[in-house]
N, C-alpha and C positions, 0 to 999 in steps of 0.2 A: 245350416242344412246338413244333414247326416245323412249315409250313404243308401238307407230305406227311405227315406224322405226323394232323394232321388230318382232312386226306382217306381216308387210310387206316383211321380209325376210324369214321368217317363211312360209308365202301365196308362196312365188316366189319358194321357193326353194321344197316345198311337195306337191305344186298344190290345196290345199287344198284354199273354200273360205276364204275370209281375213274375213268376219263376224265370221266364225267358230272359224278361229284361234285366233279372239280377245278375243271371248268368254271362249274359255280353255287358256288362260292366265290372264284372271281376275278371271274366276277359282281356277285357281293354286294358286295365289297370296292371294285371298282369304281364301285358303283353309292355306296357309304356315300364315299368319295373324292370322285365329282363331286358329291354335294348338298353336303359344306362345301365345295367349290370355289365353288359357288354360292352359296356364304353361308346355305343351310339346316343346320340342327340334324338329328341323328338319333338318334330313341328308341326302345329297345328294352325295352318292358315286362318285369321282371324282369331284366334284364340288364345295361343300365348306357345311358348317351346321352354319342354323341359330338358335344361342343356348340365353337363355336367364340368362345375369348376374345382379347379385345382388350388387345392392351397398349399402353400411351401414351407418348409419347412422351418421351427419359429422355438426361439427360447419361451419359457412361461414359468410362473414361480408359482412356489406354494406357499401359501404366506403362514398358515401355522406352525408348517417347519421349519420355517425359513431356508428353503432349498430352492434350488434350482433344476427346469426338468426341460428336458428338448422333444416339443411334439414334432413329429417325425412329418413330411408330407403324404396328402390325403387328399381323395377326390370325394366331393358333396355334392349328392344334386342339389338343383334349384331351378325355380319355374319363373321366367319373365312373360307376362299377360303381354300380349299384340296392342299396340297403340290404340286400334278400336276398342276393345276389349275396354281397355286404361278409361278412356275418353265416354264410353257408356258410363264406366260407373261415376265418373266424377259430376255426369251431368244430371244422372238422380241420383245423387247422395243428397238424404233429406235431415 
């Protein structure tokens, strides 16, 4: 599902215009974007929180040149789904 696909259900299903509803979901998104920009976490009760991890810092080689290169440590986001969330979809996965 892509992100007009979304809106579009959103419009059908609240009545509300689909310009509006595009706008409060680039909203949202923007809004969930700059909190881990800022290094805050965001949690969506029932739905899952977009938390940001830390990764440390790690030799890795390049194997055409046969060199050796140090990636530096790095923060990634990443989204873990709410146990309900999880449990929905395992139970209609068809």
């Amino acid at each position: 599902m892509t992100k007009a696909e979304i809106v579009a259900e959103i419009a059908n299903k609240t009545g509300v215009e689909k310009v509006s509803v595009q706008a409060t979901v680039e909203e949202f998104m923007e809004t969930v974007k700059n909190s881990m920009i800022n290094g805050e976490n965001v949690y969506l009760r029932g739905f899952g929180s977009f938390t940001i991890k830390k990764r440390a810092e790690k030799t890795g080689r390049n194997i055409s040149k046969n060199t050796t290169i140090i990636i530096p440590a790095h923060n990634i986001p990443s989204f873990k789904p709410a146990k309900t969330f999880v449990n929905s979809v395992k139970e209609n996965v068809k």
